[in-house]
TISE-19489 format. One record per residue: residue in three letters; x negated, y negated, z of N, C-alpha, C in turn. Coordinates in Angstrom, 2 decimals. Each point is the difference from the previous one (the first is absolute). Layout:
+------+---------+---------+---------+---------+---------+---------+---------+---------+---------+
: vofi :    n_px :    n_py :    n_pz :   ca_px :   ca_py :   ca_pz :    c_px :    c_py :    c_pz :
+------+---------+---------+---------+---------+---------+---------+---------+---------+---------+
:  Ala :       X :       Y :       Z :       X :       Y :       Z :       X :       Y :       Z :
...
+------+---------+---------+---------+---------+---------+---------+---------+---------+---------+
//
This chain:
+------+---------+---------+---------+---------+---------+---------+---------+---------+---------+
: vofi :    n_px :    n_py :    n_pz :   ca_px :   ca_py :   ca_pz :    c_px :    c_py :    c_pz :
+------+---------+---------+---------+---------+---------+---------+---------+---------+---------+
:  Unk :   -0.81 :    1.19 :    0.00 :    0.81 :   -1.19 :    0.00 :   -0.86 :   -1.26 :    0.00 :
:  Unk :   -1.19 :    0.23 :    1.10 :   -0.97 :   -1.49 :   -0.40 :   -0.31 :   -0.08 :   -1.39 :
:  Unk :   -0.77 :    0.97 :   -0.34 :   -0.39 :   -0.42 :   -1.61 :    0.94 :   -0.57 :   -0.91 :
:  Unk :    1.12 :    0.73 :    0.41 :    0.88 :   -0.47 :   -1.08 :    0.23 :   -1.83 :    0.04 :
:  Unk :    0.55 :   -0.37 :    1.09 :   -0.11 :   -0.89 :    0.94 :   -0.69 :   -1.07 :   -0.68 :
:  Unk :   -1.75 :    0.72 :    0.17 :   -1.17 :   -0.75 :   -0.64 :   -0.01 :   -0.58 :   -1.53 :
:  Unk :    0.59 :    1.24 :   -0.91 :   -0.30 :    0.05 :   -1.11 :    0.99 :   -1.29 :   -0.30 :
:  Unk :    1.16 :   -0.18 :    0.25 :    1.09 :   -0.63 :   -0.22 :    0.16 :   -1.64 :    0.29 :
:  Unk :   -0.96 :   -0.08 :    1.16 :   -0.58 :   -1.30 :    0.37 :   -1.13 :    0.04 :   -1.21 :
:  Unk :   -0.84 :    0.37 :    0.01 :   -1.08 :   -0.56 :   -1.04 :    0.60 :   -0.24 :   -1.57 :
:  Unk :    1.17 :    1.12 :   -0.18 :    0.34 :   -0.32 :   -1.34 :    0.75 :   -1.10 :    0.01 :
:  Unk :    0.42 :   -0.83 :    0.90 :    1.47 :   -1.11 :    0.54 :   -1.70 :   -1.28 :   -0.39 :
:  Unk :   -1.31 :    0.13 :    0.67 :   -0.41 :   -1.35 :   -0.62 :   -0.28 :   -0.79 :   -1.01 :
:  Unk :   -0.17 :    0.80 :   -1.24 :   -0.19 :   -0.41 :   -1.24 :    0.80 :   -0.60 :    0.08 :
:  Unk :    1.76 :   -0.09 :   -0.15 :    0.63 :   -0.44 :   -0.69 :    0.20 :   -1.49 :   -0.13 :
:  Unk :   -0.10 :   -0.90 :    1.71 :    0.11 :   -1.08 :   -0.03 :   -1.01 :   -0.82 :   -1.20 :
:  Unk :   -1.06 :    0.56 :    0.21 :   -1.25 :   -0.65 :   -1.30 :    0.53 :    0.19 :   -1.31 :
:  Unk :    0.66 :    0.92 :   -0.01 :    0.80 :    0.26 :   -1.56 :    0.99 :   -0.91 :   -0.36 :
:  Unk :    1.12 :   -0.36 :    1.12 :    1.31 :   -1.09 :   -0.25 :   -1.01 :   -1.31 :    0.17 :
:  Unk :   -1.37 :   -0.79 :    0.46 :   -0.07 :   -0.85 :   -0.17 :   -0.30 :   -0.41 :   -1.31 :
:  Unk :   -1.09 :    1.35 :   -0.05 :   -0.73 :   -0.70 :   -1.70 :    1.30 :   -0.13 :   -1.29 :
:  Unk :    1.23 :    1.20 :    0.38 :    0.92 :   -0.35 :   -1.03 :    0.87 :   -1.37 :    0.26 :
:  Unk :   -0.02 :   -0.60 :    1.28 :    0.34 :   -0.67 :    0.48 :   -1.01 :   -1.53 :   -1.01 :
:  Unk :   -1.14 :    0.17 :    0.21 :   -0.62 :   -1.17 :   -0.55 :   -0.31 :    0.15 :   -1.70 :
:  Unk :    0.50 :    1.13 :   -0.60 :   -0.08 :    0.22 :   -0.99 :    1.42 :   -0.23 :   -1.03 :
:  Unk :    0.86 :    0.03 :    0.98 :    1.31 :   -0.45 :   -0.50 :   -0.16 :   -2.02 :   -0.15 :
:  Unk :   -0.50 :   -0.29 :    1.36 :    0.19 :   -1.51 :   -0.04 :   -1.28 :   -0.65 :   -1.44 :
:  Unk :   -0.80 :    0.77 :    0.00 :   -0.83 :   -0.12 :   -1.18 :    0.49 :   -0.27 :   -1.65 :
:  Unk :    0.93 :    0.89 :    0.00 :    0.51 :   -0.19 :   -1.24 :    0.63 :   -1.58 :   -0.16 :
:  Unk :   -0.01 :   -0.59 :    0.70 :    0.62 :   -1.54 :   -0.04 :   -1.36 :   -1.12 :   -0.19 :
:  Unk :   -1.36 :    0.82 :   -0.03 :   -1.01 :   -1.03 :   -0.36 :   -0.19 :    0.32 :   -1.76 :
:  Unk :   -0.73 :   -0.98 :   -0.05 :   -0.66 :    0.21 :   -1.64 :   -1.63 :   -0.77 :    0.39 :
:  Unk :   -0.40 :   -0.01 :   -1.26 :   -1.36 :   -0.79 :   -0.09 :   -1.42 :    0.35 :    0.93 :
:  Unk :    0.12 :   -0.94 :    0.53 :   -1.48 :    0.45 :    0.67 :    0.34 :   -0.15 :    1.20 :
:  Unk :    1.11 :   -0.09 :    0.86 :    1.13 :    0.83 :    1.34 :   -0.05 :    1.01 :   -0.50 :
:  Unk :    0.41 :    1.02 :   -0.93 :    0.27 :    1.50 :   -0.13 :   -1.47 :    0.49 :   -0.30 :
:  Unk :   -1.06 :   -0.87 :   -0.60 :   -1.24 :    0.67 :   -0.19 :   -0.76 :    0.29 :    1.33 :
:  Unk :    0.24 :   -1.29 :    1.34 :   -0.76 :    0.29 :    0.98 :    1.03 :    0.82 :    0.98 :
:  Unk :    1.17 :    0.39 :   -0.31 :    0.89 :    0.76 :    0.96 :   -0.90 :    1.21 :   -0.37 :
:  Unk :    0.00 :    0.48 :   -1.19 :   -0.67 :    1.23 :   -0.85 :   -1.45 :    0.56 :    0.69 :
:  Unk :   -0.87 :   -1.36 :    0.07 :   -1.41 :    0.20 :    0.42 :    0.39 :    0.07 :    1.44 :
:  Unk :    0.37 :   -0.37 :    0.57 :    0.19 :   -0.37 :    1.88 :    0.57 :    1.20 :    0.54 :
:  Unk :    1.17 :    0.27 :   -0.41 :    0.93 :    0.84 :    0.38 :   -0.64 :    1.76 :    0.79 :
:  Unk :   -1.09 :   -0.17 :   -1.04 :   -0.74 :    1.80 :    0.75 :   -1.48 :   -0.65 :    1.02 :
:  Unk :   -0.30 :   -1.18 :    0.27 :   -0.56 :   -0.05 :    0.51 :    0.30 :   -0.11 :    1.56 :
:  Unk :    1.03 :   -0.48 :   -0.09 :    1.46 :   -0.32 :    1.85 :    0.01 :    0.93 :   -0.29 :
:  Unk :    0.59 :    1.31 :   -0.19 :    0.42 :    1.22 :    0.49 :   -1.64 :    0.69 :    0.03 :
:  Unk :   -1.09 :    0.15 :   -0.13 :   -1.10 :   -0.05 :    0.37 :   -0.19 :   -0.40 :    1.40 :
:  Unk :    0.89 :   -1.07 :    0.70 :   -0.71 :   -0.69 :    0.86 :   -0.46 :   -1.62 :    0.35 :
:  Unk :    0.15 :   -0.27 :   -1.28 :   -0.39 :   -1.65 :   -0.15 :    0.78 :   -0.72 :    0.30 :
:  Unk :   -0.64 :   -1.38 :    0.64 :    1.29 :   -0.73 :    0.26 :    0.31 :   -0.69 :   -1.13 :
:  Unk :    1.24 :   -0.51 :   -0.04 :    0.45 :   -0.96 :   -1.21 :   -0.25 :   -1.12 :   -0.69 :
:  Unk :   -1.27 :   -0.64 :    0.76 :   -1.04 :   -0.80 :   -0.09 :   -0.97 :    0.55 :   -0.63 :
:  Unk :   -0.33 :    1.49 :    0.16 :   -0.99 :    0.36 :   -0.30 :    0.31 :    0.68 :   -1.07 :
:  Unk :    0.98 :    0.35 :   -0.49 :    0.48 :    0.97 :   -1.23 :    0.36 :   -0.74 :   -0.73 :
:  Unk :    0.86 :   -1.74 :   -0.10 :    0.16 :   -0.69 :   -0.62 :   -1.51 :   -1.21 :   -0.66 :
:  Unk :   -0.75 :    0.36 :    0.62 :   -1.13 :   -1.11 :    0.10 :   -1.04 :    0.68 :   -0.82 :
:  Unk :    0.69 :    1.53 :    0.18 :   -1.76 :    0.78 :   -0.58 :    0.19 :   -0.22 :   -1.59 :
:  Unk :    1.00 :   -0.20 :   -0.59 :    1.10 :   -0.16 :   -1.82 :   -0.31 :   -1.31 :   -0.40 :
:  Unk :    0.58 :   -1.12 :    0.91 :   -0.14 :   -1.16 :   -0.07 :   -1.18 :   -0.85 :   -0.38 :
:  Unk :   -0.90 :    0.09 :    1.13 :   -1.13 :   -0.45 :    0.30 :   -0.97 :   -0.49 :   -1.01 :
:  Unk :   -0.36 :    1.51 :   -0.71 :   -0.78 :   -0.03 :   -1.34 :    0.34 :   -0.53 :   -0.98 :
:  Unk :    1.45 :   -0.22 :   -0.23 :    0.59 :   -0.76 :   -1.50 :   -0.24 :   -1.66 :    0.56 :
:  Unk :    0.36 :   -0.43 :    1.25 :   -0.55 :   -1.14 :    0.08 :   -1.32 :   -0.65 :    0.20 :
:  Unk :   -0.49 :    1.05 :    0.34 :   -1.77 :   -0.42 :    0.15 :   -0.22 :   -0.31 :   -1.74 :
:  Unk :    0.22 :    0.85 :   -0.42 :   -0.02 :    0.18 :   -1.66 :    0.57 :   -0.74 :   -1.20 :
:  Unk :    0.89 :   -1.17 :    0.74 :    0.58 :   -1.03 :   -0.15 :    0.91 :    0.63 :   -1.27 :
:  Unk :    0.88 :    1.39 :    0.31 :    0.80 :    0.37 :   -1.21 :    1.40 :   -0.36 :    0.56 :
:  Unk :    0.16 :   -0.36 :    1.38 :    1.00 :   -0.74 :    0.28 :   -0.08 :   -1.08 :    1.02 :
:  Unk :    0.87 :   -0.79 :    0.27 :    0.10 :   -1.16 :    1.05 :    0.22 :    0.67 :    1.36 :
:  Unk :   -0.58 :   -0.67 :    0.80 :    0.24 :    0.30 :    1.45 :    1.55 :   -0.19 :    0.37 :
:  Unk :    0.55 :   -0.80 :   -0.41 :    2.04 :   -0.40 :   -0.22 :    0.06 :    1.51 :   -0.44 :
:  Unk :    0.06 :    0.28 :   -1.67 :    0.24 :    1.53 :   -0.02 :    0.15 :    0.96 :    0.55 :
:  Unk :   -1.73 :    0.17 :    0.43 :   -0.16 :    0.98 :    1.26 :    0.91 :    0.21 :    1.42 :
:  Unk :    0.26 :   -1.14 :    0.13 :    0.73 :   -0.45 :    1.25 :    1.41 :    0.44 :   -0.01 :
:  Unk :    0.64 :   -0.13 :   -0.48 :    1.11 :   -0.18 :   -1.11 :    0.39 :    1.61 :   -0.13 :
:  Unk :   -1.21 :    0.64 :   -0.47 :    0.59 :    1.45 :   -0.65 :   -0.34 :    0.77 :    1.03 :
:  Unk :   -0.82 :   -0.17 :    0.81 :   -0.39 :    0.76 :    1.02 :    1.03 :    0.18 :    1.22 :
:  Unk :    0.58 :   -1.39 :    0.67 :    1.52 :   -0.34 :    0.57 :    0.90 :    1.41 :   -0.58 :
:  Unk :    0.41 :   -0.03 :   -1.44 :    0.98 :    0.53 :   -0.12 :   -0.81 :    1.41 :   -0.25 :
:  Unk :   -0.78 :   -0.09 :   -0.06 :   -0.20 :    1.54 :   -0.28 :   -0.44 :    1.26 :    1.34 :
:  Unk :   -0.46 :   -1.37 :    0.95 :    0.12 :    0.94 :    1.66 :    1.23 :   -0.23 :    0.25 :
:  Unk :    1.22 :   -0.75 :   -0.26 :    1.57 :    0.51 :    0.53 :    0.10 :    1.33 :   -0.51 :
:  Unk :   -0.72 :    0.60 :   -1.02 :    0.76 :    1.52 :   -0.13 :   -1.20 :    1.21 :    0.77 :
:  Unk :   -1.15 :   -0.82 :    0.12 :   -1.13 :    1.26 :    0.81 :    0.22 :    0.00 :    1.19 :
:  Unk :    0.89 :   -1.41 :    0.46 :   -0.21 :    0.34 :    1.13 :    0.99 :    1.27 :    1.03 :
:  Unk :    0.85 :    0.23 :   -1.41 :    1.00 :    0.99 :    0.87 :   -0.90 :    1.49 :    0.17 :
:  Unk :   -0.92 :    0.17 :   -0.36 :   -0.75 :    0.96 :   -0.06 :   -0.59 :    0.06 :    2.03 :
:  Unk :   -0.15 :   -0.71 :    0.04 :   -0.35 :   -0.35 :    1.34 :    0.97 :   -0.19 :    1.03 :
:  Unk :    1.30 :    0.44 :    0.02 :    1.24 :   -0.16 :    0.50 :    0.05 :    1.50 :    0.45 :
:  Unk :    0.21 :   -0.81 :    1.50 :    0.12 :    1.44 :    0.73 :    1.63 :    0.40 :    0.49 :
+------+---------+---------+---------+---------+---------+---------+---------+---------+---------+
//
């Protein structure tokens, strides 16, 4: 009866990680551009572990150092594109 018990709890934790990412993958479909490009890049790095600063910043960062976009842009797409990572992180 424990094992069973056991097995049934361990199979019960995946799932919450599963309804978030479909969770932030549903609100995703409402970005475009370079919001849906850094939801894309960010998105496996938070469920990794990263914070949303750090998963949004690691995408970002380089296109503006690189002056392929404006810091407004960046700003801008990054906002809307952690409203959908961040459900990943929703406990």
């Amino acid at each position: 009866m424990l094992r069973v018990a056991s097995v049934l709890v361990l199979l019960a934790m995946p799932f919450p990680a599963f309804a978030d990412r479909a969770d932030a993958d549903q609100c995703a479909q409402k970005l475009s551009g370079l919001a849906l490009q850094t939801y894309q890049a960010s998105i496996v790095r938070a469920q990794a572990g990263q914070t949303l600063r750090q998963a949004i910043s690691a995408h970002l960062k380089p296109l503006v150092e690189a002056s392929k976009i404006s810091e407004d842009e960046a700003h801008k797409s990054g906002f809307s594109a952690a409203m959908c990572v961040r459900l990943v992180h929703r406990k």
